[in-house]
Residue, then its C-alpha position, 0 to 999 in steps of 0.5 A: x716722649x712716646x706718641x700714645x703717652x702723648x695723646x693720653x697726656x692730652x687728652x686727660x689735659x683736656x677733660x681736666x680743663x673741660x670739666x674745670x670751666x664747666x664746674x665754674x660756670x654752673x659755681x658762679x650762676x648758682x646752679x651746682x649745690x655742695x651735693x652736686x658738686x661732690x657727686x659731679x667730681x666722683x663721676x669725673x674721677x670715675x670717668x678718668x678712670x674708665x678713660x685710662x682704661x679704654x685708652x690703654x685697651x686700645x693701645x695694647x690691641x694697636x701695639x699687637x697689630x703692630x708688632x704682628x706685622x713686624x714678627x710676619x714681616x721678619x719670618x718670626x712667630x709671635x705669641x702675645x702672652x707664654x707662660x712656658x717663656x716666663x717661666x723660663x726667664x724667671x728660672x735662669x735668674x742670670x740677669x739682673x733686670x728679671x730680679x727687680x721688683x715684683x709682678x714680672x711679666x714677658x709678653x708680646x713676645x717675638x722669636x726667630x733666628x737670626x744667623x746662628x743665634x736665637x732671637x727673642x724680642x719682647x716687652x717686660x714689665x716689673x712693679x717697685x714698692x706698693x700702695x699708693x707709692x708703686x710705680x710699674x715700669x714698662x721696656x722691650x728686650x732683645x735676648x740672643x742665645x747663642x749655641x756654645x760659649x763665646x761671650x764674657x761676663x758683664x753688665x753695662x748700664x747708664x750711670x745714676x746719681x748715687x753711683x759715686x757715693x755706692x762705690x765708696x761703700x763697695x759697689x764695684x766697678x770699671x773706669x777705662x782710663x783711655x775713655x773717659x766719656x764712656x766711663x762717665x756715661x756708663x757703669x760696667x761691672x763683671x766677674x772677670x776684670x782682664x777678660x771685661x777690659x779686653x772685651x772694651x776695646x775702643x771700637x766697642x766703647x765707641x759704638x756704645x757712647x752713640x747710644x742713650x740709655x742703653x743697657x746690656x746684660x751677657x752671660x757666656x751664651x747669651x746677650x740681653x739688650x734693652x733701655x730702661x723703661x722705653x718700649x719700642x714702637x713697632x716701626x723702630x724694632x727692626x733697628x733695635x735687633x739689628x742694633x743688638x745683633x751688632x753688639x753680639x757681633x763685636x762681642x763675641x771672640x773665637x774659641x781660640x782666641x780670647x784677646x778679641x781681636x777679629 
């Protein structure tokens, strides 16, 4: 588990079992009437409530400390909020992750170079259903673009627990006879069938089996790497963009050549 979801964890453990003991002592010696006792949990809910905040402030300012030493560190810029990003983000409608939900927003936001492709390293966030049944989710992205066409089609994510019953209602999808742990690790579907099952070969699968949780979207120019609702901490961006540049890498195939075999 995440270390600041950890601490946050704790420490609302520690007020909730605080304030408990403290509620059945004065209880049990006679000392809190009903009134007292209702405006004690109100003022206990509100002071969760402004706990949370604090605690999430105070996260977020660490984090941009962070990854501001990371982004100076790389040569990269950093730009904690861009509405000229977000915008064009939501313009390209060409990954599926920038589709889910509702209150979509790229921010903490890193940009550089990183060999002949551009980089964008940068946290998401989304929100599914509403009221009280919501649920906003939080990740980090790696985005590299690249000049001209040089990658095929598709997206890879982690099985889920209905996949099966969807593909008897139509969900299309590949199976790689000669991987059966991918294949069962992971759903890969793309336009091009042929072009996708070359793009698999057995070095390409098994770098992909080392990793948990793991997604990726390309379209002809560009790769998105990300794992479904982790951020990544400061310290370990490095290894996730040197893990995404490795996957660009493998993936991309010669002008002259579209079997893949460099």
């Amino acid at each position: 588990m995440d270390t600041n979801k950890t601490v946050k964890i704790l420490i609302n453990v520690f007020l909730v079992i605080g304030a408990g003991v403290l509620i059945f002592f004065l209880i049990s010696s006679n000392l809190l009437s009903e009134d007292m006792i209702t405006w004690g949990i109100l003022i206990l809910i509100v002071v969760f409530m402004l706990v949370g905040f604090i605690y999430s402030a105070w996260a977020g300012k660490r984090r941009k400390e962070g990854l501001t030493q990371i982004a100076s560190e790389m040569g990269y810029t950093f730009l904690p909020e861009d509405k000229e990003f977000n915008g064009q983000l939501q313009a390209a409608g060409q990954f599926e992750i920038f589709s889910k939900g509702h209150s979509r927003k790229a921010y903490n936001i890193l940009r550089g170079q990183r060999r002949d492709a551009q980089v964008a390293v940068f946290d998401y966030k989304y929100t599914t259903g509403g009221g009280r049944s919501s649920q906003t989710h939080h990740l980090t992205l790696a985005l590299l673009t690249l000049s001209q066409a040089e990658l095929v089609q598709f997206s890879l994510r982690p099985r889920r627990m209905f996949d099966k019953l969807a593909s008897r209602f139509g969900q299309k999808e590949m199976n790689f006879a000669s991987a059966i742990e991918f294949s069962k690790k992971y759903l890969v579907q793309g336009n091009d069938e042929e072009a996708v099952r070359r793009l698999f070969n057995p070095s390409v699968m098994a770098l992909f089996e080392q990793q948990n949780n793991l997604s990726c979207e390309a379209t002809a120019t560009q790769l998105l790497v990300y794992r479904s609702d982790k951020t990544v901490k400061p310290e370990e961006l490095r290894t996730f963009l040197d893990n995404a540049a490795q996957f660009l890498e493998l993936m991309r195939r010669p002008a002259y050549d579209y079997s893949f075999t460099r």
